[in-house]
C-alpha positions in Angstrom: 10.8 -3.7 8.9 7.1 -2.4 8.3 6.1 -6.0 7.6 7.1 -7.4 10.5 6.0 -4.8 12.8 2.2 -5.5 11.2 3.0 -9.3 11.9 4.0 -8.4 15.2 1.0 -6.3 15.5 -1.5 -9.2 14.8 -2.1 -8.5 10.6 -1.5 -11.4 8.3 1.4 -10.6 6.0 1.5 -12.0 2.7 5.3 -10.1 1.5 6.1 -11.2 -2.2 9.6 -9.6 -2.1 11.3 -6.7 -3.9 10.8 -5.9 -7.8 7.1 -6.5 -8.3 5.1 -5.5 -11.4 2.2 -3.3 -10.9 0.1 -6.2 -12.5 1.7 -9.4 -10.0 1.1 -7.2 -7.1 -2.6 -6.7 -8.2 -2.7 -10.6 -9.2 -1.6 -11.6 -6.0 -4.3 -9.4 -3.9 -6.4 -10.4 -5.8 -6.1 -14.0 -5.2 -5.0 -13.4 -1.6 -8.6 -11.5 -0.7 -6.3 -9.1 0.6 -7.5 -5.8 2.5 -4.6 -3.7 2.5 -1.7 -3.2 -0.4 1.2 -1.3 1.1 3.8 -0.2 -1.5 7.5 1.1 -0.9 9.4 3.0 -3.5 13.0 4.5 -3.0 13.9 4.5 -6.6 11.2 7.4 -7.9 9.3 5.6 -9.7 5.9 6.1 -7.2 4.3 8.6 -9.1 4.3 6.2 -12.2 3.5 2.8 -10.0 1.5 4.1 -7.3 -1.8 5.0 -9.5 -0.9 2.0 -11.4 -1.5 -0.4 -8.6 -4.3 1.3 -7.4 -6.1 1.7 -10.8 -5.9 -1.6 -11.9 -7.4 -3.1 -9.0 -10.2 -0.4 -9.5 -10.6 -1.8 -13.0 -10.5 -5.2 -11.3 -13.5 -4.0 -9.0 -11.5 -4.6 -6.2 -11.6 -0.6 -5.0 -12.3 -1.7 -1.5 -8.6 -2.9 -0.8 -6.7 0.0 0.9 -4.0 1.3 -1.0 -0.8 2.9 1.3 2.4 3.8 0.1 5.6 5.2 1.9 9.6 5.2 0.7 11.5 8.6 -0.5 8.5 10.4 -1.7 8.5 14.5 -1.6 5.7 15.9 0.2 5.2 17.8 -3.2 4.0 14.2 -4.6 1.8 13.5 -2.3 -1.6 15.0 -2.7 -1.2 14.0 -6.7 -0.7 9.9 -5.0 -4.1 10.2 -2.8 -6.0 11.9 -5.7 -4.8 8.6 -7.6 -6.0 6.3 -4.7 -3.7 5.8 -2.5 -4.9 6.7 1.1 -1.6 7.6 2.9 1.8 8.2 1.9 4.7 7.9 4.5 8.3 8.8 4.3 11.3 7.9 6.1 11.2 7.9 9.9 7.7 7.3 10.1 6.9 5.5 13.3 5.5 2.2 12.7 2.8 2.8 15.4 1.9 5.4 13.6 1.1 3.0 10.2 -0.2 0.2 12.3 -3.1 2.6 13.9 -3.5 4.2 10.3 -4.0 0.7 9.1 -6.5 -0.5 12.2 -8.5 2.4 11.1 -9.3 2.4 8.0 -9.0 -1.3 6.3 -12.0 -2.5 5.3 -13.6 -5.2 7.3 -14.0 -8.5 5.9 -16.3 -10.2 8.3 
């Protein structure tokens, strides 16, 4: 749903499905030149996969993508995800507007 209200919105979406290692997801923005990774997590596994993602594209130098997250995460959690990289954590009911302006604002130009 998220995906296709950023299409809708005008982003480029490059999805590559459900069930992703930490290390494809980095491989693939990477390769993409992406400027935004958004990770979803409803099984709990966020505080484990979260930093993951966003420190291996650190140690890949590519710290400029933006890193956002959102699924069942407890508010609890998420001060402990941004200290680890990830610049904003949404949970259920969010309003896609709401991610879309969040996402206008702060990714990182690439002109």
């Amino acid at each position: 749903m998220v995906s296709r209200a950023l299409r809708d919105a005008g982003f480029e979406v490059i999805y590559t499905g459900l069930h992703q290692t930490p290390e494809q997801i980095v491989a693939a923005a990477i390769q993409e030149d992406v400027q935004v990774v958004g990770l979803s997590c409803l099984s709990g596994a966020h505080m484990t996969l979260f930093p993951k993602v966003a420190r291996m594209l650190s140690d890949q130098g590519a710290n400029d993508i933006l890193v956002v997250g959102g699924g069942i995460i407890p508010e609890e959690d998420e001060a402990a995800l941004k200290e680890a990289g990830i610049s904003m954590v949404w949970g259920p009911g969010t309003r896609t507007e709401d991610i879309i302006q969040f996402i206008k604002n702060n990714a990182p130009s690439r002109e």
